[in-house]
C-alpha positions as CSV (number, residue, x, y, z in Angstrom):
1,X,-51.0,23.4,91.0
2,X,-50.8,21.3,87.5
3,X,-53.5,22.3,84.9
4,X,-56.0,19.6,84.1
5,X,-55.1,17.1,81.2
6,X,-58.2,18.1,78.4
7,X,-60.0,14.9,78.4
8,X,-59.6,12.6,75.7
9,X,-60.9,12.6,72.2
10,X,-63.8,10.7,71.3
11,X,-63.5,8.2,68.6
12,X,-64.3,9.2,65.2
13,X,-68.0,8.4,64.1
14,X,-68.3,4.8,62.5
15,X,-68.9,4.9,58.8
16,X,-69.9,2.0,56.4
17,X,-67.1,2.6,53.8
18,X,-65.1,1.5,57.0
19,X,-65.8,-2.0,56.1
20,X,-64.3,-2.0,52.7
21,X,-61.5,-3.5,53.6
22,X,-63.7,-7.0,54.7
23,X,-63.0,-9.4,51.8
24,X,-66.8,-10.8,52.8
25,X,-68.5,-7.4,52.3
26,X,-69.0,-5.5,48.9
27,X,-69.8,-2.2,49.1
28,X,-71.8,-0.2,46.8
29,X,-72.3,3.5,46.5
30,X,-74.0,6.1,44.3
31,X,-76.5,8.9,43.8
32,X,-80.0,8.6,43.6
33,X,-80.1,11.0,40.7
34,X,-83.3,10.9,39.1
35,X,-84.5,7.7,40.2
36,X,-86.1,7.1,43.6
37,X,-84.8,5.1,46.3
38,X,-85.7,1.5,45.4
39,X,-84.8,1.8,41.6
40,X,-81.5,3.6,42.9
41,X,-80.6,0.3,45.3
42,X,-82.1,-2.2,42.7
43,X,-79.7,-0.7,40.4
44,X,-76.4,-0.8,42.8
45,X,-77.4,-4.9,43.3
46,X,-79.7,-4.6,46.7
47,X,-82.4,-7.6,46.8
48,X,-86.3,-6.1,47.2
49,X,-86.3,-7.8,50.5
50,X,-83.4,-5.7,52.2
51,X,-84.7,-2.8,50.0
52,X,-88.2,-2.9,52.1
53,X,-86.0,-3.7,55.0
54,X,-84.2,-0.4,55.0
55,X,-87.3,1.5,54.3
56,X,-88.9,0.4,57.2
57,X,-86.2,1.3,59.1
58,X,-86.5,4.8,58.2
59,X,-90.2,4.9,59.2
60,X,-91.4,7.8,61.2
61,X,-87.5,9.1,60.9
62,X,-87.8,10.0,57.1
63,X,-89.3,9.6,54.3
64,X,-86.9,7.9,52.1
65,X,-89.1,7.1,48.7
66,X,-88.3,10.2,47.1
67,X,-84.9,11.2,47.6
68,X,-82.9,14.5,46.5
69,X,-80.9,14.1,43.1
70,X,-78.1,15.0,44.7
71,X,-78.5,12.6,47.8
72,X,-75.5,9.7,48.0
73,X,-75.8,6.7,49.8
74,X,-73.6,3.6,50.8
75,X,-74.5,0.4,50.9
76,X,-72.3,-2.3,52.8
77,X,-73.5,-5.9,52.1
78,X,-72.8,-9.8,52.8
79,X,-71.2,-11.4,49.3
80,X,-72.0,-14.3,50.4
81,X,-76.0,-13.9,50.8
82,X,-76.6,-10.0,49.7
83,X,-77.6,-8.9,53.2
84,X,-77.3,-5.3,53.8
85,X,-74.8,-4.9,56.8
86,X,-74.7,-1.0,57.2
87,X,-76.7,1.8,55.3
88,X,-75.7,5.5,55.0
């Protein structure tokens, strides 16, 4: 009797840095530090609009307005109109 092949891997987990590569997309990333978490994303270029848009995303999954200092985060975004396109 042949052993059973082990099934197959599953693909690695998507990351936003993955789009770096996309001459549309500009990619930011940093540490929140001392600031909070809109003065962090104001800084790395993120518009209020898609700042408020991310938070509410997070609602009821984590509270997001007062990061750790040590917290990093990566923001992928649209050159051509700022929209944020993936969030880690």
């Amino acid at each position: 009797m042949k052993p059973a092949e082990p099934p197959p891997r599953p693909p690695p987990p998507w990351r936003a840095i993955s789009l770096k590569n996309d001459p549309a997309i500009e990619i930011a990333e940093g540490t929140f530090g001392k600031q909070g978490f809109v003065q962090a994303l104001t800084q790395a270029g993120v518009s209020r609009a898609e700042i408020k848009k991310l938070a509410h995303a997070f609602d009821g999954l984590r509270r997001v307005d007062h990061p750790a200092p040590t917290e990093t985060f990566v923001v992928a975004r649209e050159k051509a109109n700022g929209k944020v396109v993936a969030f880690e």
